[in-house]
N, CA, C and O of each residue as an XYZ file, in Angstrom:
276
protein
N       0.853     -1.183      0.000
C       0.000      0.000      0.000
C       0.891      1.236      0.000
O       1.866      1.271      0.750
N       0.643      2.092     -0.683
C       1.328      3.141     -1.013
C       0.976      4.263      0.725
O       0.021      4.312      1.501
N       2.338      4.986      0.659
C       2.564      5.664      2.046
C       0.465      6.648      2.080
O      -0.503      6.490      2.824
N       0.619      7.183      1.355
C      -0.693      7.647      0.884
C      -1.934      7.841      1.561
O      -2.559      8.451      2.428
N      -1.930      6.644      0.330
C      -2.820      5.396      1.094
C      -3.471      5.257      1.830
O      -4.676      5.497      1.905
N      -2.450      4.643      2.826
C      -2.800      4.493      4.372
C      -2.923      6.154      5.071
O      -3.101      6.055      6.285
N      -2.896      6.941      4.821
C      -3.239      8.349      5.580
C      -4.554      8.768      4.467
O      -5.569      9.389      4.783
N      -4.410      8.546      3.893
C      -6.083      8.777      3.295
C      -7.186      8.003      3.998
O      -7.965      8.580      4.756
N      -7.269      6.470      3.708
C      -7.440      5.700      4.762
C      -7.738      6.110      6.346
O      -8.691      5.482      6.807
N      -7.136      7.003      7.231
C      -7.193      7.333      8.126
C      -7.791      8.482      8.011
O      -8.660      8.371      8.876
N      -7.972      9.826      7.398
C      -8.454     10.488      6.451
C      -9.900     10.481      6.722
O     -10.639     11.442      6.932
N     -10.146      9.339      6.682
C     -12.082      8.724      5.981
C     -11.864      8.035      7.358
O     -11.559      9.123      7.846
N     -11.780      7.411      8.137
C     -11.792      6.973      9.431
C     -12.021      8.203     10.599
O     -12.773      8.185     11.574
N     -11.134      9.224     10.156
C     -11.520     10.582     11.252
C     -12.647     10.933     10.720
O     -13.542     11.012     11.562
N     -12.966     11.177      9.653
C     -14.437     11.732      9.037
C     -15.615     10.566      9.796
O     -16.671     10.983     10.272
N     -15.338      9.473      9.809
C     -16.512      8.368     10.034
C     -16.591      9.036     11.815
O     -17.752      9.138     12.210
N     -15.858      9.327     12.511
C     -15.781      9.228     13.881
C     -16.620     10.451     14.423
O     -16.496     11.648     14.163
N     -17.576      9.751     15.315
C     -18.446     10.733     16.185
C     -17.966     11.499     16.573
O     -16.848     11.048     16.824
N     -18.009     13.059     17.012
C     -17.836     14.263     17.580
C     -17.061     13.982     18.907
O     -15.999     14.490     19.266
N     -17.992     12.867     19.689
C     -17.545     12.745     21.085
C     -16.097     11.835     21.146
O     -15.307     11.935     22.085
N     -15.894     10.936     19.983
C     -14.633     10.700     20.048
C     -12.762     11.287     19.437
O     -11.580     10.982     19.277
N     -13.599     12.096     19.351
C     -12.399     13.063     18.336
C     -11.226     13.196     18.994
O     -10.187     12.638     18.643
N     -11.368     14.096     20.179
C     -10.734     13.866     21.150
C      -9.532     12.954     21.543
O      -8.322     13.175     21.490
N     -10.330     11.713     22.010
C      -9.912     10.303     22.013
C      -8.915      9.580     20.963
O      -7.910      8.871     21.000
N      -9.538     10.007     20.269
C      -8.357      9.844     18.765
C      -6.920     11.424     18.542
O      -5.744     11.325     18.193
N      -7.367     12.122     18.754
C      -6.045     13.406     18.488
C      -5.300     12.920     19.739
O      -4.094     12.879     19.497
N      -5.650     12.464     21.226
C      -4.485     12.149     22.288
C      -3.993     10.911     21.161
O      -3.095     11.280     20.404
N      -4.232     10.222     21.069
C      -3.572      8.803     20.762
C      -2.929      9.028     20.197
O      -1.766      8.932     20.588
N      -3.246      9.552     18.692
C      -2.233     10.276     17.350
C      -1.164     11.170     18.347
O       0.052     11.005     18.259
N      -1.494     11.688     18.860
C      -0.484     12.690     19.335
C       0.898     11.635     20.125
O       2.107     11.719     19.910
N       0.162     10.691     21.062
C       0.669      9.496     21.625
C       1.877      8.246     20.540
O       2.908      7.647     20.847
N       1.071      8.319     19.258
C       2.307      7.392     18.717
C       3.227      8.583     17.766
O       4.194      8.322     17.049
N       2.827      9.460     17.920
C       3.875     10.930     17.238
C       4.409     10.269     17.979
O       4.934      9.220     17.608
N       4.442     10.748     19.464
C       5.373     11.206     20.231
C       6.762      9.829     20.889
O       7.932      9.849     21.269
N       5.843      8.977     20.713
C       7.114      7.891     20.635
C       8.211      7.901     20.328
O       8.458      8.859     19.596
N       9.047      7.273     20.535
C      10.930      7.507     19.740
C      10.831      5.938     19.378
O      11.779      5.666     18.642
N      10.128      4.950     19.597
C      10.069      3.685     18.909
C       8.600      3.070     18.807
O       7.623      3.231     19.538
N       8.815      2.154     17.411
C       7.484      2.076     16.913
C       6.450      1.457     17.967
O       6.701      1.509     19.171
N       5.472      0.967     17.556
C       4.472      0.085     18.683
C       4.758     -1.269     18.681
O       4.423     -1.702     17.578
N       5.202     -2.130     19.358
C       5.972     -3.391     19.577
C       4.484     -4.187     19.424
O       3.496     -4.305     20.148
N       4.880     -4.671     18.064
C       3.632     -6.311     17.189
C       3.727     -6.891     18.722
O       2.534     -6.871     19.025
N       4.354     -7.348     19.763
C       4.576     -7.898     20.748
C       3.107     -7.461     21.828
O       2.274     -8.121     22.449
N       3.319     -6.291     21.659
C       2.439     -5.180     22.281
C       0.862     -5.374     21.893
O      -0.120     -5.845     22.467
N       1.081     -4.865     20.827
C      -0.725     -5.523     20.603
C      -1.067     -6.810     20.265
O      -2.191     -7.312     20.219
N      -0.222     -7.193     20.082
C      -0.679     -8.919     20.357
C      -1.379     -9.201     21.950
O      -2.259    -10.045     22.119
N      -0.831     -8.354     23.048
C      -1.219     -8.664     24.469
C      -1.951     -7.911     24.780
O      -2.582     -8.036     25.830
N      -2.171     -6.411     23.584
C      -3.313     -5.520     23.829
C      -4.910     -6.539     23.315
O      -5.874     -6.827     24.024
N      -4.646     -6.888     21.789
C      -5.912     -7.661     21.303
C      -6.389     -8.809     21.858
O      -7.571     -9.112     21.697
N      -5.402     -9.719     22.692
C      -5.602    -10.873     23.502
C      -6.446    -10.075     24.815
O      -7.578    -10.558     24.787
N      -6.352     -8.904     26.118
C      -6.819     -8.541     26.777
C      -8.344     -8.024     26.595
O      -9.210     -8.030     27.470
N      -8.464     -7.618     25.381
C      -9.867     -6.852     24.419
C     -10.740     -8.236     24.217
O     -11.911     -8.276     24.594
N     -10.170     -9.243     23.667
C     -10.786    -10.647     23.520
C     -11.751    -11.426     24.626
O     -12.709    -12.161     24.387
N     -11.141    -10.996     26.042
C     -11.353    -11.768     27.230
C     -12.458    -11.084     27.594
O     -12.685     -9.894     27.374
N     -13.217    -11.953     28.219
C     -14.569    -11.049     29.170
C     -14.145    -10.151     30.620
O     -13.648    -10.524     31.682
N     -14.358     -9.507     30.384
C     -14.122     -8.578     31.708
C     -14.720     -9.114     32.852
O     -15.774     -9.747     32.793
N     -14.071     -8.885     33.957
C     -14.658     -9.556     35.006
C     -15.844     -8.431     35.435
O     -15.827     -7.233     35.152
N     -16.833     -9.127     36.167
C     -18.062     -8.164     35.972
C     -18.583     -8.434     37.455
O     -17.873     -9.144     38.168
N     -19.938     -7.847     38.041
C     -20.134     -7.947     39.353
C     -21.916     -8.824     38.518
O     -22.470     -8.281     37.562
N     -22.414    -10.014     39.094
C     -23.892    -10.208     38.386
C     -24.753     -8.922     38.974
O     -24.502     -8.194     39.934
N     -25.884     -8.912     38.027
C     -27.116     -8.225     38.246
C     -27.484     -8.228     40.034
O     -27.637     -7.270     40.793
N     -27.530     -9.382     40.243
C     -28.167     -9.705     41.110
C     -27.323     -9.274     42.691
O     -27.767     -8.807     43.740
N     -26.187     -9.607     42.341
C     -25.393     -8.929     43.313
C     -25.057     -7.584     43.727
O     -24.640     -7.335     44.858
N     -25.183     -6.960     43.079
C     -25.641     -5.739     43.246
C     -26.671     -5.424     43.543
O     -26.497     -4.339     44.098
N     -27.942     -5.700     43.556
C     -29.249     -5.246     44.374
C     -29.315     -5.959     45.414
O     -30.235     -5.717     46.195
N     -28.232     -7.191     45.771
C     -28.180     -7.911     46.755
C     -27.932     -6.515     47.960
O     -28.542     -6.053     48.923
N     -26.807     -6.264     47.296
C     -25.219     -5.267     48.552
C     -26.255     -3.924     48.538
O     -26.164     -3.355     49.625
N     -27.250     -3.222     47.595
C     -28.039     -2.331     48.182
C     -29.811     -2.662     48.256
O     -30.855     -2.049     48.032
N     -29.435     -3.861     48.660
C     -30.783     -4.298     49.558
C     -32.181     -3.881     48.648
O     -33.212     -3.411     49.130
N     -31.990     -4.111     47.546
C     -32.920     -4.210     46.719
C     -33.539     -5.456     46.024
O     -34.467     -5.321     45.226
C-alpha cells in the first residue's frame, strides 16, 4: 500500500468518527507521534488478547443484593 494510502485511509476513518470521540483519537495520534520507537507487534498482540477476554463483571443480582434491593 502506497505511504498515501494508508493516511487517506485514516483520512475517511476521522471523518466516520463521532464528535464525542475526536478527542480520544487526536491524544492517541499525538501518543504514537510522540514515541521515539514504533508500537511493539509484541504489544498488541497482548493488547488484542486482553480486548478478547470477558471482563470480570459484578452479576445483576449482586448488586441489588449489597443495596438491599
Amino acid at each position: 500500500m502506497p505511504h498515501n494510502a494508508g493516511k487517506e485511509d485514516l483520512h475517511s476513518l476521522i471523518e466516520r468518527l463521532p464528535d464525542s470521540e475526536i478527542l480520544a483519537a487526536e491524544r492517541y495520534l499525538e501518543f504514537l507521534i510522540s514515541r521515539e520507537a514504533p508500537v511493539d507487534p509484541e504489544m498488541l498482540k497482548r493488547i488484542d488478547a486482553a480486548r478478547a477476554e470477558a471482563p470480570a463483571g459484578i452479576p445483576h443480582d449482586d448488586i441489588l443484593r449489597e443495596f438491599g434491593l
